[in-house]
C-alpha positions in Angstrom: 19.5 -5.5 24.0 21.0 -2.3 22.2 19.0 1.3 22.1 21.0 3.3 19.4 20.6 6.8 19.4 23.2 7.3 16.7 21.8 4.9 13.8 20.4 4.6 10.0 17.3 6.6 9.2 16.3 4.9 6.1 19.7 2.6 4.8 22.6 3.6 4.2 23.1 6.7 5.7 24.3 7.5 9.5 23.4 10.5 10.8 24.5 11.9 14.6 21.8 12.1 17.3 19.8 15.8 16.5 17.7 18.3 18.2 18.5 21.7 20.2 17.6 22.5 23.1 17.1 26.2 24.3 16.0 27.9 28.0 13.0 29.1 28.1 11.1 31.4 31.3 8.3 29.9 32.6 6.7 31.6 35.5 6.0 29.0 38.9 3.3 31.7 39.7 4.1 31.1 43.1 5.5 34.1 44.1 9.2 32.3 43.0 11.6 33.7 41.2 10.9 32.3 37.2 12.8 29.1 36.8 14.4 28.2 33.4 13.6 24.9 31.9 14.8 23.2 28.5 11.9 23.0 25.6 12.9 21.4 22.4 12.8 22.6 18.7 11.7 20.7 15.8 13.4 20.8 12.6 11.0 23.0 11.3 10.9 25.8 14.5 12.8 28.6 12.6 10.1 28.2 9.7 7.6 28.6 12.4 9.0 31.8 14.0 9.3 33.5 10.6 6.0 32.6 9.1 4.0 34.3 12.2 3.5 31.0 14.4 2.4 31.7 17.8 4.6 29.2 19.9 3.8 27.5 22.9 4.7 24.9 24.8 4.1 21.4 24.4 4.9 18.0 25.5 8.4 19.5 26.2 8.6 21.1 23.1 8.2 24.6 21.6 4.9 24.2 18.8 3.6 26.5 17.1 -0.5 26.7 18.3 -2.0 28.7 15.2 -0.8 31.2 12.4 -3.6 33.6 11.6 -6.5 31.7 13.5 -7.5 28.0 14.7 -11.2 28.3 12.9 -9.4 29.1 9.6 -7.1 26.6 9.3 -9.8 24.1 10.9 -11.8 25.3 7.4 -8.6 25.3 5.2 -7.9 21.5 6.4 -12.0 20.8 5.6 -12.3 22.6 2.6 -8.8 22.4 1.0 -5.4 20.8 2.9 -3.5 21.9 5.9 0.1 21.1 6.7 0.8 20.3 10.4 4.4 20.4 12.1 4.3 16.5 14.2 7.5 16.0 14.6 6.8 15.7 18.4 5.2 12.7 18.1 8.2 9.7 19.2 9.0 7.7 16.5 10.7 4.4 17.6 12.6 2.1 15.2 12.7 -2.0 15.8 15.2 -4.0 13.9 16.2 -7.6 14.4 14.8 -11.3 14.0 11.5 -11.4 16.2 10.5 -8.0 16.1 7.1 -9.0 14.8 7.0 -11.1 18.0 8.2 -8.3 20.0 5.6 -5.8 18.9 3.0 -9.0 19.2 3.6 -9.2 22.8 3.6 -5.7 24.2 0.3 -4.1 21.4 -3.6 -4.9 22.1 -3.6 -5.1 18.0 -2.0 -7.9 16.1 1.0 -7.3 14.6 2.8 -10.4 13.6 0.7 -11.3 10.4 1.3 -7.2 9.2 2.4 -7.3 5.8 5.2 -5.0 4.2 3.4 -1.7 3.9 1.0 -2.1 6.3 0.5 0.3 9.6 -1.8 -0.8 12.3 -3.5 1.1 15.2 -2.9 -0.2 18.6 -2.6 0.2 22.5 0.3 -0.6 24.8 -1.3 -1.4 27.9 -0.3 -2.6 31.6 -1.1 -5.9 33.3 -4.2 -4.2 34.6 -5.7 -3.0 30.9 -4.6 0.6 31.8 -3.7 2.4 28.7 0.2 3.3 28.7 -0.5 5.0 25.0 -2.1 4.7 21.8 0.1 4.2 18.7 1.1 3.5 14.7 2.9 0.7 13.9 4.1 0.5 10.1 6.0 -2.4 8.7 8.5 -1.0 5.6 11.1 -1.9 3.3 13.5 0.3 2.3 14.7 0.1 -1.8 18.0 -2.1 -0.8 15.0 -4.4 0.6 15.9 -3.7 4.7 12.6 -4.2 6.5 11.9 -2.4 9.9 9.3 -1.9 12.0 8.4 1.8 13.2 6.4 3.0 16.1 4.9 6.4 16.3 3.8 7.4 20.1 2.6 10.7 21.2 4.7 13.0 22.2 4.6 13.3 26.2 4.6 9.4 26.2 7.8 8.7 24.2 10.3 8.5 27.4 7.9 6.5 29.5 7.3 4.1 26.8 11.1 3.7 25.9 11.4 3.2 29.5 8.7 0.4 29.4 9.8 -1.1 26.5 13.5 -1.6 27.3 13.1 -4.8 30.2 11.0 -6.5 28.0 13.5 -6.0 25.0 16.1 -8.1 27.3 13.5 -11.4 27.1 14.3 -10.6 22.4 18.0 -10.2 22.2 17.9 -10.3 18.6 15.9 -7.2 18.5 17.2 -3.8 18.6 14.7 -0.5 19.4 16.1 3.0 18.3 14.9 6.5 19.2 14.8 8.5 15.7 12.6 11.6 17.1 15.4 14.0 17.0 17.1 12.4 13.7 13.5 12.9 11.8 11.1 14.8 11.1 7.1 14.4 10.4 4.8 16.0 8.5 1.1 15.5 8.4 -0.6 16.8 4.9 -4.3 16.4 5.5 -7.6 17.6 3.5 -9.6 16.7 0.1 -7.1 18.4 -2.3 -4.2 16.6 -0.5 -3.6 13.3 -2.3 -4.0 15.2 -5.6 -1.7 17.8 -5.4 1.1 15.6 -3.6 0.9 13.2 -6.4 3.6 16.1 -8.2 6.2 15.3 -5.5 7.0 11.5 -5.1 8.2 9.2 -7.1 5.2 7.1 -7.4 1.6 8.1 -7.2 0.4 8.8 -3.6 -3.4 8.3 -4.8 -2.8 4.4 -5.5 -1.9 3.7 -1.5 -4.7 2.4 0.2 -5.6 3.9 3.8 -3.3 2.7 6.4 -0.7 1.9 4.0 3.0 2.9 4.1 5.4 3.2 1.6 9.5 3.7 1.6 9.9 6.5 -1.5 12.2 9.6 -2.1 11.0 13.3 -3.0 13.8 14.6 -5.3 15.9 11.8 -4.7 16.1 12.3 -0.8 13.9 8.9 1.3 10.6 9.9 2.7 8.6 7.2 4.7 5.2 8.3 3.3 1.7 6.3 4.8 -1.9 7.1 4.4 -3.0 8.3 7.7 -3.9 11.3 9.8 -5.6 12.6 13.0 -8.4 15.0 11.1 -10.5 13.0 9.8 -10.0 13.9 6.5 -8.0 12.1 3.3 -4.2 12.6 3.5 -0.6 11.7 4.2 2.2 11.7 7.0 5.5 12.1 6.2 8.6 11.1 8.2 12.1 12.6 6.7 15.2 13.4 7.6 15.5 16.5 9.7 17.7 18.2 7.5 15.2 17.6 4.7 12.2 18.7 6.3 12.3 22.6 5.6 12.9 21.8 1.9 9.6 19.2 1.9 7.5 21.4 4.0 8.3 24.3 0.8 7.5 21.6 -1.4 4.1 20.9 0.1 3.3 24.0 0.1 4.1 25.2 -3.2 2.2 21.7 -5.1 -0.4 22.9 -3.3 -0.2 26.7 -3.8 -3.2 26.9 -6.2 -5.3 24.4 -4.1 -5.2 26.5 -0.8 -3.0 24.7 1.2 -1.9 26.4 4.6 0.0 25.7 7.3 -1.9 25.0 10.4 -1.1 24.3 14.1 -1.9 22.4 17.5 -5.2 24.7 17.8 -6.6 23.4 14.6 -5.4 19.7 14.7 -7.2 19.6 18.3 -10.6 20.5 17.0 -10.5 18.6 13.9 -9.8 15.3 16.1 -12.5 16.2 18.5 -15.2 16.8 15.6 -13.6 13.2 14.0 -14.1 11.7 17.6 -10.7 10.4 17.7 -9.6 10.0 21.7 -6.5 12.0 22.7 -4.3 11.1 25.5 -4.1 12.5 28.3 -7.9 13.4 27.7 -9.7 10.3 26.6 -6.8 8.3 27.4 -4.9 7.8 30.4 -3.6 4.6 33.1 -6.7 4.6 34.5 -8.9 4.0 31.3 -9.0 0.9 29.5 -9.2 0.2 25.7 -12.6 -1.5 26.1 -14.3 1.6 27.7 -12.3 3.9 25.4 -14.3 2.6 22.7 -11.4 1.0 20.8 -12.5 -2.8 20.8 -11.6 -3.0 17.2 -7.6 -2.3 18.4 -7.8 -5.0 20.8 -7.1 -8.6 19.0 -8.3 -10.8 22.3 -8.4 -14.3 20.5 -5.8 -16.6 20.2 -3.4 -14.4 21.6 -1.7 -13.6 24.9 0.0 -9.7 25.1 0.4 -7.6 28.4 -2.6 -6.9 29.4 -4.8 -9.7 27.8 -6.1 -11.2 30.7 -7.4 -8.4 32.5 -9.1 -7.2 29.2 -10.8 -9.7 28.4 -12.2 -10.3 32.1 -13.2 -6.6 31.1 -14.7 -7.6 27.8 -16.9 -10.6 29.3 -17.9 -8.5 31.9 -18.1 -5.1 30.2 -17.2 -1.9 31.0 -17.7 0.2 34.3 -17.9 3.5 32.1 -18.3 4.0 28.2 -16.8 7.1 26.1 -19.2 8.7 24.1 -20.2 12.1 22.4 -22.4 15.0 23.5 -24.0 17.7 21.8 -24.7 20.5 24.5 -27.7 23.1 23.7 -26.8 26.5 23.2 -23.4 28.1 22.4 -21.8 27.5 25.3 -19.3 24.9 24.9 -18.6 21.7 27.8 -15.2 21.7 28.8 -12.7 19.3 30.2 -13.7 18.0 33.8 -17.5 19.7 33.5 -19.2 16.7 35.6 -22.0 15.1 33.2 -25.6 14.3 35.3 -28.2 12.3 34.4 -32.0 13.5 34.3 -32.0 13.5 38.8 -29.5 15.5 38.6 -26.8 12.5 39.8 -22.7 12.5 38.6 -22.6 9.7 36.0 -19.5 11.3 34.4 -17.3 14.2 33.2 -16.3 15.6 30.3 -13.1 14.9 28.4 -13.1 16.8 25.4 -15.3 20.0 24.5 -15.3 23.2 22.9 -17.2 24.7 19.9 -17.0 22.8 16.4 -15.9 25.1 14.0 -17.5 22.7 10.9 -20.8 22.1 12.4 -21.7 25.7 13.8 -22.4 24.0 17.7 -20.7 22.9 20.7 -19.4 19.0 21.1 -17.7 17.4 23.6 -16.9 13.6 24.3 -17.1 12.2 28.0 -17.1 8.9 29.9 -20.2 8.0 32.0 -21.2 5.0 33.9 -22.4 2.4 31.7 -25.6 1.6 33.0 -26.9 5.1 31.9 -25.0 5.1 28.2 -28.5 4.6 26.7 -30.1 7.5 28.6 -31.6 10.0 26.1 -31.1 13.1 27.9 -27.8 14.6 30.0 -27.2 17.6 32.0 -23.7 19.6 32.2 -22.6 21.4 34.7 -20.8 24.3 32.5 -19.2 26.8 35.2 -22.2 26.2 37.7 -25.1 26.3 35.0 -26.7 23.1 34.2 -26.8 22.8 30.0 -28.9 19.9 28.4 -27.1 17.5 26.1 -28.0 14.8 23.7 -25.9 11.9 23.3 -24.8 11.7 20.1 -22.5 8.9 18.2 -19.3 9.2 17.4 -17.2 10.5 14.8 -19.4 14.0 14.9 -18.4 14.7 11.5 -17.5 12.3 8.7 -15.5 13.1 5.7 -17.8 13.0 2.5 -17.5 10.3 0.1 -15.4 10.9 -3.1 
């Protein structure tokens, strides 16, 4: 087994391993002197910088949080289209005889009947059930007819799953997995005037792929792996290009959609529209210790017939169910839950905590999601404990907004 870090993007094209690295001052607020550590840059940082984006750091690299504000490019992504910088998310290439088989073994979701073109949402999971991360898998063909496989994982994942992947890579020698974060770029278009306005940039028209479909194309004659998917809740594409390409696309996006509001928006704004689209986050709703089946993600989980790491223990899990259940809350008031708040029931007992919270800019009132004990997910009423002060909340299902129909 082979990891190439110098490799083809697309086909026929080899490009050098990418991505610079600068020091950056963090403070140990320990009364220590301030020790330097490395953040990365994605193709797109210097775009960032000059168009006002406030940076911060984020699963090791330098993203830009917001522009002008989070609530207005939460509205612009609503109401119009937003352009969000993902090139942090890991993007892991598998090539080879058996990759299908591969990806079969180590995903809760089935992946060896995926047709060309088609992406899938799954989990990688240990023995136990815990949830390593959540993640895309897209099957593609390239115009010279090169099929692939390509997995999207989030961003503070991507070493730990290369480093899980790689033994079980030695039992498929005919596979090879490649790292192309730093030799790509993505780009996440999202919002009701998306599809329309990108239709102007590709080579075929984006409007005819169906959701969670991918497609190998070229945007003035450069390769763009475009699929129907997103992390809003709204219509809309992600695109993965070359690095070198993506400042030019990112222009293009903008300008095709210069008379349909399109904005650029950042980390604030992709975090509140995933929250109001219920969609769990790791490292929040997901984590080691959490399972798929109480995460709420049964439908990623193809248990029969099949035999995957993890299989056993979930579907002990599944014929059992659950110890806990993820669900939503809608706290009275203005105040909004956050992360860790402990939810009670009507006595006043712990049943849970909070995950996820904060105010939802579409709907005008606090939502958060949290986990509690199963045997009280059909309770009616919840308390949170909000900095000391005990808020009602009303369960409520899950997304907390929906996109309308078109």
């Amino acid at each position: 087994m082979r990891i190439s870090r110098r490799s083809r993007l697309f086909d026929g094209t080899t490009f050098d391993r990418l991505g610079v690295r600068r020091p950056c001052n963090v403070s140990l607020n320990d009364g220590n002197e301030p020790m330097t550590i490395e953040l990365a840059k994605t193709p797109l940082d210097a775009w960032h910088r000059a168009h006002g984006g406030k940076m911060v750091p984020f699963a090791g690299y330098d993203m830009p949080v917001q522009y002008e504000s989070i609530v207005s490019e939460h509205h612009a992504c609503r109401n119009a289209a937003a352009l969000f910088d993902v090139s942090h998310m890991g993007r892991l290439r598998f090539d080879g005889d058996g990759s299908e088989q591969f990806l079969d073994h180590v995903l809760t979701r089935k992946v060896a009947d995926l047709p060309v073109g088609g992406v899938r949402y799954g989990l990688i999971c240990r023995k136990d059930g815990g949830i390593l991360d959540d993640v895309l898998v897209s099957h593609v063909e390239t115009p010279s007819q090169k099929r692939f496989h390509l997995m999207v994982v989030n961003a503070s994942n991507r070493e730990k799953i290369i480093q899980w992947l790689t033994p079980i890579l030695d039992n498929f020698p005919t596979v090879t997995m490649s790292d192309r974060t730093e030799l790509t770029a993505m780009i996440a278009v999202q919002g009701p005037a998306a599809m329309e306005a990108c239709k102007r940039l590709f080579s075929f028209d984006p409007t005819r792929l169906k959701y969670y479909r991918a497609v190998v194309t070229d945007q003035f004659a450069k390769p763009v792996i475009v699929s129907r998917t997103g992390y809003t809740g709204e219509d809309g594409l992600e695109l993965i290009v070359r690095a070198e390409e993506a400042n030019r696309i990112w222009e293009n996006l903008l300008l095709a959609g210069r008379n349909d509001g399109f904005i650029a928006a950042g980390l604030g704004a992709r975090d509140t529209l995933r929250l109001e689209a219920g969609m769990p986050l790791y490292g929040h709703e997901l984590n080691e210790s959490i399972d798929p089946l109480s995460a709420g993600l049964g439908f990623a989980c193809t248990l029969k017939d099949r035999s995957f790491l993890g299989s056993e223990a979930l579907e002990e899990i599944a014929e059992s169910g659950p110890s806990t259940l993820r669900l939503g809350l809608r706290p009275e008031g203005k105040r909004p839950a956050r992360e860790g708040c402990p939810v009670l029931d009507g006595g006043g007992r712990k049943i849970g905590e909070v995950t996820s919270g904060g105010p939802s800019p579409t709907l005008g009132y606090p939502i958060a999601m949290a986990y509690v004990d199963r045997a009280n997910a059909d309770d009616s009423e919840f308390k949170i404990d909000i900095r000391g002060k005990l808020v009602d909340a009303k369960p409520t299902k899950l997304p907390f907004y929906k996109r309308p129909k078109s």
